[in-house]
N, C-alpha and C positions, 0 to 999 in steps of 0.2 A: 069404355061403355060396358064391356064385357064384366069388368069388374063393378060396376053399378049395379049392373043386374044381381049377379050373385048375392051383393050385400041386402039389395030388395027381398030376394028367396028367402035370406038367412038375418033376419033383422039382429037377433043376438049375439051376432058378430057386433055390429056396431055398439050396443049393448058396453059388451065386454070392452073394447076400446074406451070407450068415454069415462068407465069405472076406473080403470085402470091410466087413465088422462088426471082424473079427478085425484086420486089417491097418489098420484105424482105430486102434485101440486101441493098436497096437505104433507106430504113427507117431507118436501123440499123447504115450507114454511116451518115444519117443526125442528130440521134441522140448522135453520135460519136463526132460529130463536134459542135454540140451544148454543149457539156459537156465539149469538147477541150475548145472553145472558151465564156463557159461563162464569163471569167476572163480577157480575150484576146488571145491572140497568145499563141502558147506551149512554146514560148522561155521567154512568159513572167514573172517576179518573182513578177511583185508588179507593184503599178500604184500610184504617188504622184500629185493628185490634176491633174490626167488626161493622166500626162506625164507617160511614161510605165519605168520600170527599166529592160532592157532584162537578161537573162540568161548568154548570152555572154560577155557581158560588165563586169559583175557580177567575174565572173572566172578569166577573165584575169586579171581588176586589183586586184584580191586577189594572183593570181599567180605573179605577179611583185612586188608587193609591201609585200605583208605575204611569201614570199617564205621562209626566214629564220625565221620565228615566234615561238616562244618558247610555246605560247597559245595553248589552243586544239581545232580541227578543228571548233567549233560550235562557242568558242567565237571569234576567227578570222572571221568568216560565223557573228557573230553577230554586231562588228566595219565596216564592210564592208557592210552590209545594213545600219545602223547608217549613213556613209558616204555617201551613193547613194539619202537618203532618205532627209538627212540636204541639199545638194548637189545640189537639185531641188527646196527646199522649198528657199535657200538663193539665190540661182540663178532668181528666181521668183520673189522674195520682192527687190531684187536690182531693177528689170529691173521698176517695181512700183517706185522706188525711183529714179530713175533716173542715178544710181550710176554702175561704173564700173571698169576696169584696164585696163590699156592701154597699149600699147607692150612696150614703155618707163620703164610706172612704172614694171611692169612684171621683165623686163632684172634686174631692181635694185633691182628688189627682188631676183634675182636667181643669180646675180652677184655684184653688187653693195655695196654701204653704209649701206644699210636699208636691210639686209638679212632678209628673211622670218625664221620664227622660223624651219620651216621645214627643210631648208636647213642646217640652225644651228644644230639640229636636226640628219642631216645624213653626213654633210660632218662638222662637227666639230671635234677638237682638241685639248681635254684639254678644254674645253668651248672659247677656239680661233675658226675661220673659216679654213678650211683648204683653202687658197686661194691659192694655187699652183694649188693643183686637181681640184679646179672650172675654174681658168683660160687656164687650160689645158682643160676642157672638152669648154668652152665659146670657143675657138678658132678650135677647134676640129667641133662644130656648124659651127660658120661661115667662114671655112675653106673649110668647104663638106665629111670630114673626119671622122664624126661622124656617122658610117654606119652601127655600129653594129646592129642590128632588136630589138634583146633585153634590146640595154642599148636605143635606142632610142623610143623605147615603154615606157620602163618605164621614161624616161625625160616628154614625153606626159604625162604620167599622173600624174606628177607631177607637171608638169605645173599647170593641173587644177585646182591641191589639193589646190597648193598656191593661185589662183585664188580665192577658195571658201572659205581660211581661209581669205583670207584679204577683198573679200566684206562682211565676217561675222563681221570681227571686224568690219568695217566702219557702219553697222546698227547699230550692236551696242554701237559702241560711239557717233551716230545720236542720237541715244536713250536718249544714258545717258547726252548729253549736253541740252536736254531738259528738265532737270529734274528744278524743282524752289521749294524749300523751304519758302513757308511763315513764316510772323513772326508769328502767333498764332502756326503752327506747333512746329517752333524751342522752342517759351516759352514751349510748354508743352514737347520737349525733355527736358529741362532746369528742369521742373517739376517730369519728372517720373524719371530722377537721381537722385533729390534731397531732396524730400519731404519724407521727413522718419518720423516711429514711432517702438515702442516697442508692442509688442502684445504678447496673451497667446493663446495658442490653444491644443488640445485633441482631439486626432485620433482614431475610433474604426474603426478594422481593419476588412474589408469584411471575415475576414473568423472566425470572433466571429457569422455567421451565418453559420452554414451546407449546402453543395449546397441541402441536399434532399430538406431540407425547402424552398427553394427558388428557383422553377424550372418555368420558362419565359412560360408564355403562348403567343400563335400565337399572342393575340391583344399586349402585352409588345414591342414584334419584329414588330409589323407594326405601333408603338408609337413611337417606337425608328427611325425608317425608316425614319420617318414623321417628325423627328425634324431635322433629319439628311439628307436633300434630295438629296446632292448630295456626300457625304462624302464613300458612296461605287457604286456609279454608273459605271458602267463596261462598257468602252468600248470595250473590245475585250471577246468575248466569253470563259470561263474557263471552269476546268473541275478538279472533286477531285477524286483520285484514291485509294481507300483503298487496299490493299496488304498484302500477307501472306509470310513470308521470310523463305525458310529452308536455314539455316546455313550448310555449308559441313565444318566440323570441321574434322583435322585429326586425326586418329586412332593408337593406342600402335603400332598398323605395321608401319605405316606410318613414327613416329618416329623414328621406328628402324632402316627402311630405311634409313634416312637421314644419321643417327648417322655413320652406316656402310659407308654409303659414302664418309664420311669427314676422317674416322677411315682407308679406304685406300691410305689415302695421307699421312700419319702419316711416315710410310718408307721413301717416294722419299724425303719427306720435310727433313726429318731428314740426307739424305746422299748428299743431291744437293749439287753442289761446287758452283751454282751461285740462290740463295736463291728470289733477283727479278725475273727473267726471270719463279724461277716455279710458285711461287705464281701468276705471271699473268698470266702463259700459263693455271693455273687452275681455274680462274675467280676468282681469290683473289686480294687484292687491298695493294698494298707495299708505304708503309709509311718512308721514311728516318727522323723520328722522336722520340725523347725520351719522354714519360712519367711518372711521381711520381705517386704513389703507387696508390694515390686519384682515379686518373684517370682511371686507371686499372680497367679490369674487376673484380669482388669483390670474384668471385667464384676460381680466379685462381692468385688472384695479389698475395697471399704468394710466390706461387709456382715460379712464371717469376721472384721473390725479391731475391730467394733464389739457386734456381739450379742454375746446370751448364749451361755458354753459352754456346749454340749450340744444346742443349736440344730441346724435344718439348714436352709436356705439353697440354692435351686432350684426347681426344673428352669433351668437357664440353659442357654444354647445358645454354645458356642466351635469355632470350627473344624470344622462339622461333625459337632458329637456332642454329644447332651444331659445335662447332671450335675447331679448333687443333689452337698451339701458340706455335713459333720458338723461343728463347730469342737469337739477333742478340750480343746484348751489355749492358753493363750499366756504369755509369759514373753521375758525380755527374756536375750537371750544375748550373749557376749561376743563382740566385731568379732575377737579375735584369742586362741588357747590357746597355751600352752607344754609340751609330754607328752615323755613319756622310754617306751620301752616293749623288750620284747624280743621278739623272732621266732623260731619256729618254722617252717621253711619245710614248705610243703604241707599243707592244711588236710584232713589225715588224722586218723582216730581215734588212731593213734599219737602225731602232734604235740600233739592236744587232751593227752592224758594227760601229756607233757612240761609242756605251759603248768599243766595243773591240779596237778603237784607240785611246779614254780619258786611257784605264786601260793601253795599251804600253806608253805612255807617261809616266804616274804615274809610271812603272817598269824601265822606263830610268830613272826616279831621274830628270831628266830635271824642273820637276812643281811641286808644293807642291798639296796634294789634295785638301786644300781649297779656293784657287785662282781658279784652275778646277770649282768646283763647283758653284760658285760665274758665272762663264761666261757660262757656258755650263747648268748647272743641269735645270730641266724645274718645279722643285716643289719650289712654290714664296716663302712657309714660312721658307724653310732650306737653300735656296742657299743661303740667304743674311748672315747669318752665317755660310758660308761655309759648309752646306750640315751636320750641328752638329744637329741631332735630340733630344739631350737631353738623359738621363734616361729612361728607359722601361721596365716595364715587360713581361714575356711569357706571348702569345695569346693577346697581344696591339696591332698585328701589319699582316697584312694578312699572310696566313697561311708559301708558298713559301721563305716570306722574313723572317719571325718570324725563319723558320728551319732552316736557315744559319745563324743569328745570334747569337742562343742558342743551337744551334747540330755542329754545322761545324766549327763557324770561329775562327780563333786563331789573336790573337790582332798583328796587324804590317803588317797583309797580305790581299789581295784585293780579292771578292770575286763578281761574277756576276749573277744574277737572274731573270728572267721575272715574272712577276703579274699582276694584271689585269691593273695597272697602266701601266706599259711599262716593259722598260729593265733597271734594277736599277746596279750601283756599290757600294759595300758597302766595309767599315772599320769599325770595329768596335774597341773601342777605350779606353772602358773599362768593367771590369766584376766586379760582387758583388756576393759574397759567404756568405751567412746569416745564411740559416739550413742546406746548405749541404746534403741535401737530395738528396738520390741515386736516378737517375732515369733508366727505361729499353726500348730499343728498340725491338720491340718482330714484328715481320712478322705472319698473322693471314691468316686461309683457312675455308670457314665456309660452309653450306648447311642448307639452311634454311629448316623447318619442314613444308611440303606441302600434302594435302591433293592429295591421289597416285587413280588412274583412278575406282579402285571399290569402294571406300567411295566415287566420285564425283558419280559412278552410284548407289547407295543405298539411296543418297540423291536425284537425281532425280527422282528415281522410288518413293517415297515419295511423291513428288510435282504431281505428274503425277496422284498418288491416290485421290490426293485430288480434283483434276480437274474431274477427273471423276466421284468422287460421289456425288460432287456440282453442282446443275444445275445451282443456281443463285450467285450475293451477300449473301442473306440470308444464302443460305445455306452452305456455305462455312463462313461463320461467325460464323456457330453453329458447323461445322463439324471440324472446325483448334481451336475452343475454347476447345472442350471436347479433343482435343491433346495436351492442354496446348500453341498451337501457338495463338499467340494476333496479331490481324491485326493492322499494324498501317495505319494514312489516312495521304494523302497528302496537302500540303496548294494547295489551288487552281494555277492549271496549266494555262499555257496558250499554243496554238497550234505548235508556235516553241521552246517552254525549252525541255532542255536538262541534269536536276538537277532534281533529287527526294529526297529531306531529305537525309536522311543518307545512302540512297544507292550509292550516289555520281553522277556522271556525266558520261559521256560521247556515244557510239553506243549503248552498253546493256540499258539505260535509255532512248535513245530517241526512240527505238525500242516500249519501255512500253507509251511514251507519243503520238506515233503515232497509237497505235491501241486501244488507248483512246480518241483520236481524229478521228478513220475512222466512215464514215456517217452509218456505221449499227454497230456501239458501241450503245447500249442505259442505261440509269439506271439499276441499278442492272445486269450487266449483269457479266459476270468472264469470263476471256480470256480462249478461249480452247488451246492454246499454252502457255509452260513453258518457261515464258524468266532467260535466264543464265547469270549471271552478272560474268564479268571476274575479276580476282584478280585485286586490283585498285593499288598494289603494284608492278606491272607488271610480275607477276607471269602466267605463262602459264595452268590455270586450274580456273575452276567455284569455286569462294568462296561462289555462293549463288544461289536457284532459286526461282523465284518470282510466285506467281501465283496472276496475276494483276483483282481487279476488279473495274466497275468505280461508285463510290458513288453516284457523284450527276452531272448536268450540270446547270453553272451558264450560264445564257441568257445576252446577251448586255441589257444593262440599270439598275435597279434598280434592287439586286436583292431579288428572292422570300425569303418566309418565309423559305421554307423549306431548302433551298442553305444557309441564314442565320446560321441556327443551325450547317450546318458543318465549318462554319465558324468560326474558336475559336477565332479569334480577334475582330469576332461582339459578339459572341454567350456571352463571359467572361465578356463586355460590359454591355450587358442585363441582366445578370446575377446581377452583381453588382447593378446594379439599381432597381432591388428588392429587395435584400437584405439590399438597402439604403431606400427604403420603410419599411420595416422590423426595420429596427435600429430608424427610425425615430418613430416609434410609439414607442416602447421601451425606446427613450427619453422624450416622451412625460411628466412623472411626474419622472424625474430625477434629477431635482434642480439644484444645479449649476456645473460649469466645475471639480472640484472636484471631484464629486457625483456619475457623469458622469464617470472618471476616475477609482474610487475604484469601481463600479459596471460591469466595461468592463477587469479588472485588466490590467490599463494601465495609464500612467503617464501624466504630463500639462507639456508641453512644451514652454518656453519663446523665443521668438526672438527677436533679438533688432537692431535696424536701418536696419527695412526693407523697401523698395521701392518696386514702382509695377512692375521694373524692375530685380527684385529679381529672380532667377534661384532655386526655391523649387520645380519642376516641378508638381507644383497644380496653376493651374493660375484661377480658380473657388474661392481658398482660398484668392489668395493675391485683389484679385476683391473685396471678403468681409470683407476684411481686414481693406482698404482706403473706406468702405461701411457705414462702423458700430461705431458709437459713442465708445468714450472715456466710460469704466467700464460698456458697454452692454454686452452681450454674441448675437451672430449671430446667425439665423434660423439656424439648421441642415446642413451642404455645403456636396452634394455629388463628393466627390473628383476620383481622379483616383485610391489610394491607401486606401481609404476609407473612413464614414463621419466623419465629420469637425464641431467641434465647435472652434467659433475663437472671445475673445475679447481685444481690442488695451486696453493697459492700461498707453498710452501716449498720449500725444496730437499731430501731424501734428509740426515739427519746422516749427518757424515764416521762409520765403523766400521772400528775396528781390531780387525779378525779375532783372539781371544786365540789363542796357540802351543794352549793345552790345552784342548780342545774335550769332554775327559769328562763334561761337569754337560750339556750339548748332546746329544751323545751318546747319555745314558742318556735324555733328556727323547725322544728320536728313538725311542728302542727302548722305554720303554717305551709309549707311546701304541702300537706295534704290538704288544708284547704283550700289552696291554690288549683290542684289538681280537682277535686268537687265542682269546684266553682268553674271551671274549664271544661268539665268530663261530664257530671251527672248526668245533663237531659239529654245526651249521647249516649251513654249506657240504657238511659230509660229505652231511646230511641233503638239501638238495639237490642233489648229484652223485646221490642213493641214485633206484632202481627202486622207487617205491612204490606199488602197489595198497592205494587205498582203498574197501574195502566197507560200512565202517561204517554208510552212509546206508540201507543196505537191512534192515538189523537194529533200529537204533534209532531 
């Protein structure tokens, strides 16, 4: 109250508070808005050499165009900046060259002669065009009938696609028709194929040194840097995460579980009158197929060889999962069929009714089947002999067709099937009996052995321990060591992957690369959250928790010494190059390749008609190969797999340069337009300005 009062006497206090309330409020939005905006707009993902990629753009074509994608969300999210990113850089180098598409050429790409691969691509048949459904939808356009929101959205962005693949190819075949082959080039193609000799050489192998002895000092890593200036230059900022994995392995309970599980289907299986319908109603999977003994599971193929059909036969334990096994049948099938059949490509209702009035024909007697085949079937290598495929064995032939021929069909009778090919009819036309081996059709119910909700919580409370009595890296290096847990480190991340080694991929992984990448992550530091990796088997439980922490941060540009050493593809580098310091004084009164040899306990190796086009992958060796005189021996060569003593003990064949150097020539130009045609919009792509914001959306 006392303090009421005062503020009554002295109103300007309140005054001063409320200004200073207010001007909180407006500083906190402006620096709200500076942080929105230092990238640009919130909707924006990324900016290519200016031009912004929005959020919304972004979405939509991945929902129209990935909507049925078999990929997982990050590498469909990854083709689709790819495409936004090329998109703008090819868009941008045409309008420099002067170069475009015209609504002309456009319509011929999307209907026409000259189909774009893309269309080919999605309305193809058989590697035919489907031109029916493209002239239906072309008429459908310019009729005004094409109104569906969806199908005409995505026509839109197809458009473009075709747009930016075909001014992509035209730079690049701008490219490649400027390519010129001189004649000195082409002789010395002419030269590095032909100029051969025999040579001797002796490998002592980097690890005839112990890494203790040969441990890189900081000057070795900034020697190596220095020869190497641009060969690890980083453009995008990385980041290495070392991690501690507890395993959730399941427990004798866990087992038991399962096993009981699968052990109460053992009755119904055993009395059902209709053996598919339980096996699916159970999450089992029914197979109309016979297998020999081979095939069999090994724990129980006696048993399905020998009982009674109708039997069941388990709980047995394989790999990890417990199954009961019904034995349907057994019968002895032929080692090899002979079938004739015709195709229908695309296993459409449409094809079905094709195949269902070829096979009433063929049951009239009216047509023979391989006159049918010869005018109807759409597979080019069988119709012309009337749809005779030849001899075959089981599993020649995809799964659906392979089961009617060698389970179902009885010779003289016509049989119908769909596969990923179409809708097939088949005859088959003869059988071969060789070993007469029985085989059995068995119906199988399984429950795989999954780690049950108190071993997931004994594992976590574990991961949880160790976060808490680790404040740093370090100390969670020494506290999971004395537990026998070994950290493994990651190869260097970048801000949007979604793969860590062997923990595999997907939400649980990008979860650990994004709080590796938030801006109060620092070195050494270990996440106070346990991330849960979920079964990557699609199993509904934690097979692992992680307790992430972050090694190192590599800096754009050249990196440090100390980002080096967790590097094991520089660090192994440096390594070796000591150790090839190491070996080289140790050769130093070694005498000849011999000498050399019984003192490293290793062999002389002879080559003969080698070129410096030769594929030994040491191109250091084959350099001092064509270097070094006829019966010299070569300075020490630090190779990639180890050092190199190397002497030719031939001479260079005599070559006579041919007058016509064309067949040279072309071999010269095209290996660079090969490389053009493989590299350009990559080069463009790195000349390009690209802001990547991706990491802060997904």
């Amino acid at each position: 109250m006392a303090l009421i009062g005062t503020i009554r006497k002295n109103g300007w206090i309140l005054i001063v508070f409320m200004a200073l309330a207010l001007g909180g409020f407006v500083l906190m939005d402006i620096v709200s808005n500076s942080t929105r905006n230092a990238s640009g707009d919130i909707n924006t993902l990324g900016k290519v050499n200016g031009k912004e990629i929005k959020r919304s753009d972004f979405d939509t074509y991945e929902k129209l165009v990935y909507a049925n994608a078999r990929n997982n969300a990050f590498q469909v999210r990854e083709q689709v900046w790819n495409y936004f990113v090329e998109s703008e850089i090819v868009k941008e180098e045409a309008e420099k060259m002067g170069i475009g598409v015209s609504k002309e050429e456009l319509l011929d790409l999307q209907f026409g002669d000259n189909l774009s691969p893309l269309i080919m691509q999605r309305f193809g048949n058989g590697g035919q065009p489907d031109r029916a459904q493209l002239a239906n939808i072309r008429s459908s356009i310019e009729g005004g009938t094409f109104t569906d929101p969806n199908n005409r959205a995505y026509w839109g962005v197809q458009e473009k696609e075709i747009v930016k693949d075909r001014l992509e190819n035209k730079i690049v075949n701008m490219a490649m028709k400027s390519i010129y082959v001189p004649s000195w080039q082409a002789e010395m193609t002419f030269r590095e194929s032909n100029e051969k000799l025999d040579y001797t050489s002796v490998r002592v192998p980097y690890d005839k040194v112990p890494d203790a002895d040969a441990v890189p000092s900081d000057a070795d890593y900034q020697a190596y840097l220095k020869a190497n200036p641009k060969l690890y230059e980083q453009k995008e900022e990385g980041r290495i995460v070392s991690y501690a994995a507890i395993d959730v392995t399941p427990t004798a309970a866990d087992t038991n579980e399962a096993r009981m599980a699968v052990a109460k289907l053992v009755s119904g299986l055993s009395t059902t009158k209709n053996d598919s319908l339980f096996v699916v109603t159970n999450n089992g999977v029914y197979e109309d197929t016979y297998k020999a003994k081979a095939a069999l599971p090994a724990g129980i193929a006696d048993s399905l060889m020998s009982r009674a059909i109708g039997s069941v036969t388990g709980p047995y334990l394989n790999g990890g999962v417990w199954n009961i096994a019904k034995i349907i049948d057994r019968k002895s099938l032929p080692d090899s069929v002979r079938a004739r059949h015709i195709l229908i490509q695309k296993a459409t209702p449409e094809s079905k009714k094709t195949i269902d009035s070829l096979l009433a024909l063929l049951n009239s007697g009216r047509v023979r089947f391989d006159s049918l085949a010869m005018r109807n079937s759409q597979d080019g290598g069988s119709a012309v002999k009337g749809g005779d495929l030849g001899w075959f064995a089981s599993g020649m032939m995809v799964p659906e067709f392979n089961a009617v021929c060698f389970n179902k069909a009885e010779q003289g009778k016509y049989y119908t099937v769909a596969t990923q090919f179409g809708w097939h009819l088949i005859e088959v036309t003869g059988k071969k009996f060789i070993k007469n081996e029985t085989s059995v059709k068995a119906v199988y119910l399984s429950e795989r052995v999954v780690p049950g909700k108190e071993t997931q919580r004994i594992a976590k409370e574990k991961a949880v321990a160790l976060v808490q009595q680790s404040k740093n890296l370090e100390d969670l290096t020494k506290i999971a060591g004395d537990q026998t847990i070994a950290l493994q480190s990651s190869t260097p991340l970048k801000a949007n992957d979604y793969n860590l080694g062997l923990l595999g991929t997907g939400d649980d992984i990008r979860n650990i690369v994004q709080w590796a990448f938030n801006e109060k992550t620092k070195s050494g530091n270990i996440s106070k959250e346990v991330f849960s990796i979920r079964d990557q088997a699609g199993g509904f439980f934690d097979s692992k928790y992680i307790i992430a922490g972050l090694k190192s941060i590599i800096s754009t540009g050249n990196p440090s010494v100390a980002s080096m050493k967790d590097m094991p593809e520089i660090s192994t580098k440096v390594r070796n190059l000591k150790k090839a310091e190491i070996l080289k004084k140790q050769l130093q009164n070694a005498g000849d390749m011999n000498s050399v040899a019984q003192q490293f306990s290793v062999k002389v190796d002879t080559a003969r008609a080698a070129t410096v086009t030769s594929n030994i992958g040491e191109p250091r060796v084959l350099g001092a190969v064509f270097a070094t005189a006829k019966g010299t021996v070569s300075a020490p060569i630090a190779g990639n797999n180890g050092l190199f003593l190397v002497s030719p003990v031939s001479d260079k064949n005599e070559l006579q340069v041919p007058a016509d150097l064309t067949m040279f020539r072309r071999a010269a130009s095209n290996s660079v337009i090969s490389n053009v045609r493989n590299n350009l919009i990559q080069s463009l792509r790195n000349a390009a300005n690209i802001k990547d914001n991706r990491s802060r959306f997904f």
